[in-house]
N, C-alpha and C positions, 0 to 999 in steps of 0.2 A: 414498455416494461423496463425497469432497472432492476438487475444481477448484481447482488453486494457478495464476494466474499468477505468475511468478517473472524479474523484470525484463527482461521482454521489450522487442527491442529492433528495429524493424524502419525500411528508409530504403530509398525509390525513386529512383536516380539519387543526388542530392545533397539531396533534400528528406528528412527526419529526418520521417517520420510517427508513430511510437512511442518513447518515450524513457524505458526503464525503467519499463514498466505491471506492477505486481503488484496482484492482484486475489482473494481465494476466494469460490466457490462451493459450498453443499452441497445434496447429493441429497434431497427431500422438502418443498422449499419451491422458490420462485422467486427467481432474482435480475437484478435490473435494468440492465445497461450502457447508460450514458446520456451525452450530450454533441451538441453542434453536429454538423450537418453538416460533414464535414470532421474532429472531434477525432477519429477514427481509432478509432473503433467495428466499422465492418466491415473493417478492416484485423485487428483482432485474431479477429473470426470467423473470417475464412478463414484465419490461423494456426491455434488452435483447429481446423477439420477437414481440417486440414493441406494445406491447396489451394498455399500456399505455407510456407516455412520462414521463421521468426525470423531475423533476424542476431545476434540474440541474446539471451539467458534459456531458460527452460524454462518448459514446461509441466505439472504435475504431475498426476498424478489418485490417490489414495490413496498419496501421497509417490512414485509412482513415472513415469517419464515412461508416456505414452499409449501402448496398444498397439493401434493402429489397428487390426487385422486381429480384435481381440474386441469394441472398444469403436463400441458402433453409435451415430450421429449423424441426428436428425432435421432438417431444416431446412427451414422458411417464409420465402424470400426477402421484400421490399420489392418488388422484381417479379418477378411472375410468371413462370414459365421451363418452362410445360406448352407443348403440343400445340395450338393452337387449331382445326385441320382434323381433329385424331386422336379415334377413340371413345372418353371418358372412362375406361371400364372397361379397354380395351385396355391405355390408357398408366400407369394407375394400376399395372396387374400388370407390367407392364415395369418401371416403375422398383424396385418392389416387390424384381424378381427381382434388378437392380441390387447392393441391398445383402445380397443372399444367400439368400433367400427359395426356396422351390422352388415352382413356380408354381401347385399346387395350396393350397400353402399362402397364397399369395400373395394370390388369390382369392376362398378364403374372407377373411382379414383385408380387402382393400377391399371385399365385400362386405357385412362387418360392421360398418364405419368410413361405410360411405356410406348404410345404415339409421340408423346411429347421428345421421348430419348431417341427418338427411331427405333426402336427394338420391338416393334407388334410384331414383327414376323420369326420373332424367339419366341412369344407369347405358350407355344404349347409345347418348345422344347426343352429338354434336360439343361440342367444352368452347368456341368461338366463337357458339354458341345461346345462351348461359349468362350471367347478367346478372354484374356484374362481385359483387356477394356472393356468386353461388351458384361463382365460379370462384373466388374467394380459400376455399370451403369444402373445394372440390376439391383445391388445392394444398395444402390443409392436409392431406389424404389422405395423399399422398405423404411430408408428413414425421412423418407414427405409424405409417402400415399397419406398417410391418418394425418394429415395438415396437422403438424406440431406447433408449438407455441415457440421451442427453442430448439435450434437444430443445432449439432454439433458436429462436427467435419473432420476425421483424423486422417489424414495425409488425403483428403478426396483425390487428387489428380495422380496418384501412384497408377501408372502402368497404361495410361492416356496417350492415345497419340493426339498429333497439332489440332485434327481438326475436333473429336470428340472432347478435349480439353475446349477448346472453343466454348463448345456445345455445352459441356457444365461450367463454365464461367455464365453463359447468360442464364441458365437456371437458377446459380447460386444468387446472379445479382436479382432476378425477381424475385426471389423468395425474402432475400433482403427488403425488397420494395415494398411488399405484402407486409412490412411490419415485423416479421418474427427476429429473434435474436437470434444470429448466429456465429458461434464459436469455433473455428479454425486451429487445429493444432498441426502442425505441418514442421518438416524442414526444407521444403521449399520456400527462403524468403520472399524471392519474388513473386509468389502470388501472394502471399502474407500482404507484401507493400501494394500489388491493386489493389488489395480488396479489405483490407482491414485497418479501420480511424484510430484505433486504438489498440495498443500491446500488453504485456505482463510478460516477464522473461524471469524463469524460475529457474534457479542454483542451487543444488543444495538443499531441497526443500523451502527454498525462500525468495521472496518475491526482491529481482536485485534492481528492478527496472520497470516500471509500469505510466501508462498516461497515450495521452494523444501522441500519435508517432510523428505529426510535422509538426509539435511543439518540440518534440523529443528531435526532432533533428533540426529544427530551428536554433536551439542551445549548442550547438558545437560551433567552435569557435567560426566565421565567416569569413575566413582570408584566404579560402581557396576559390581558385577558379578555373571551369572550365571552356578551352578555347577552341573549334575546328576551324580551320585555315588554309588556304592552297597554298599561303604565302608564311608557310609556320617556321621556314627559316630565317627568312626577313624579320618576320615579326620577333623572333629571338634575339636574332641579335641589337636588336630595338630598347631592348627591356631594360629597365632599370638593375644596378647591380644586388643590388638587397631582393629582389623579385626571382625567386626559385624558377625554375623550367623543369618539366617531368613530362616526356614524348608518350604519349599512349601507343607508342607500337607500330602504329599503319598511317603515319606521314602526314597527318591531317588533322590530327588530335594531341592536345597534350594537355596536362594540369598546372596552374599558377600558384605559385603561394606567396602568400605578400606577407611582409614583416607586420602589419596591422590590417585588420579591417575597413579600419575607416579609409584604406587608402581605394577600395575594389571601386569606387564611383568614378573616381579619378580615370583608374588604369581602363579599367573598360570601356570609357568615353574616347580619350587618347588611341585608341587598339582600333574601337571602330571608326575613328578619322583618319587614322594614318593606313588602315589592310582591307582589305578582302573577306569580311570575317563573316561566315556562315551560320557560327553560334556562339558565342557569350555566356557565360549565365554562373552564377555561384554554387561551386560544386559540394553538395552536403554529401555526410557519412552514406551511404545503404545502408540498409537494415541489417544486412549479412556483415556489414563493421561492426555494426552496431553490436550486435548479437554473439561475435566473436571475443568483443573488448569482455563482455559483462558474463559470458555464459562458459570463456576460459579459465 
């Protein structure tokens, strides 16, 4: 499946929230919408599951507009929008039946999705019992049980500790594997960068940034470099005068900058004949610079 936005155009009253967003998404990998509070990220979700309409542009999904009625939607709000008095199992099969589900089947899938989290053994208890991990795992139920076509992810891993975070990282990548599209809005970059080939970073209501993210950090200039060393003072004082030194902190680590790029073949070669060097390698932006430069 390919997701085209296509200058969508949306305004509340007189305030202009979206101003010509085109954006693609495709099925078998993840992609990231990202931006400020406010640049009008969940404005275009709820476009997207059609909660409200565009004022203008289109939506595409395989060049054709969305046919709601085949095309199924999972979705993990930012907050939570379960039951907190209702029986887990109960409200899981309700919503289940929601998006079409027959209840038997319904059943089984949360059955199989709550062995899958570890959480059978909440199966019959109240979702307010439930520490705030073990409810964000729950709502995660409601947006797979009905096997969606596109799932959508708004901050998933808020309130996760290391190992249950784990635990939905290899979910999220099956579910990627199975094909479906899935959309990550998050301000955690660093899951952003495991898990998502492609970005769109929205300002303003406007798309200031979008594309594959190791072409997009491929483009920044290539003169820096990073070096860990036991011997990072020797090696400093080694350096060429025009060749920048920046210590990362903990005596082992520091950044290069070189007046050109074309010189990083040179210096890296020289660096590992002459030290000790544990690691080398050309230091590109993070997605958290990245996101800073464009989304400031």
């Amino acid at each position: 499946m390919k997701l085209e936005f296509c200058e969508i155009k949306k305004s509340f009253g007189e305030k202009l929230v979206l101003d010509g967003v085109s954006f693609s998404a495709e099925s078998g990998s993840a992609f990231g919408l990202l931006g400020r509070n406010g640049a009008g990220k969940t404005t275009s979700i709820r476009i997207l599951m059609n909660v409200f309409p565009a004022d203008g542009g289109q939506i595409l999904l395989d060049g054709a507009p969305i046919d709601y009625k085949k095309v199924g939607f999972g979705y993990l709000p930012e907050e939570r929008g379960l039951y907190p008095k209702k029986k887990i199992f109960d409200q899981l099969v309700y919503f289940a039946e929601l998006h079409g589900m027959k209840k038997q089947d319904a059943a089984s899938s949360v059955d199989k999705w709550l062995v899958r989290l570890g959480m059978s053994e909440y199966r019959d208890k109240r979702l307010d019992t439930l520490s705030k991990g073990n409810q964000q795992k729950i709502q995660l139920v409601t947006a797979l049980a009905h096997d969606p076509d596109i799932v959508i992810l708004d901050e998933p891993f808020s309130g996760l500790d290391p190992v249950n975070a784990r635990l939905l990282k290899d979910v999220v990548r099956e579910v990627i594997c199975n094909g479906r599209l899935v959309i990550f809005s998050s301000h955690q970059m660093n899951y952003i960068e495991e898990f998502c080939d492609a970005i769109a970073i929205l300002h303003g209501g406007n798309v200031v940034l979008s594309g594959d993210l190791g072409e997009i950090k491929h483009s920044y200039p290539r003169n820096r470099l990073t070096v860990r060393s036991r011997e990072l003072e020797k090696l400093r004082a080694a350096l060429p005068s025009d060749v920048t030194f920046e210590s990362d902190g903990d005596g082992v680590s520091a950044t290069l900058t070189l007046p050109s790029p074309d010189r990083k073949a040179e210096l890296m070669s020289a660096l590992t004949r002459s030290f000790d060097i544990d690691e080398i390698a050309v230091k590109e932006p993070s997605l958290n610079d990245i996101f800073v430069e464009y989304a400031s």
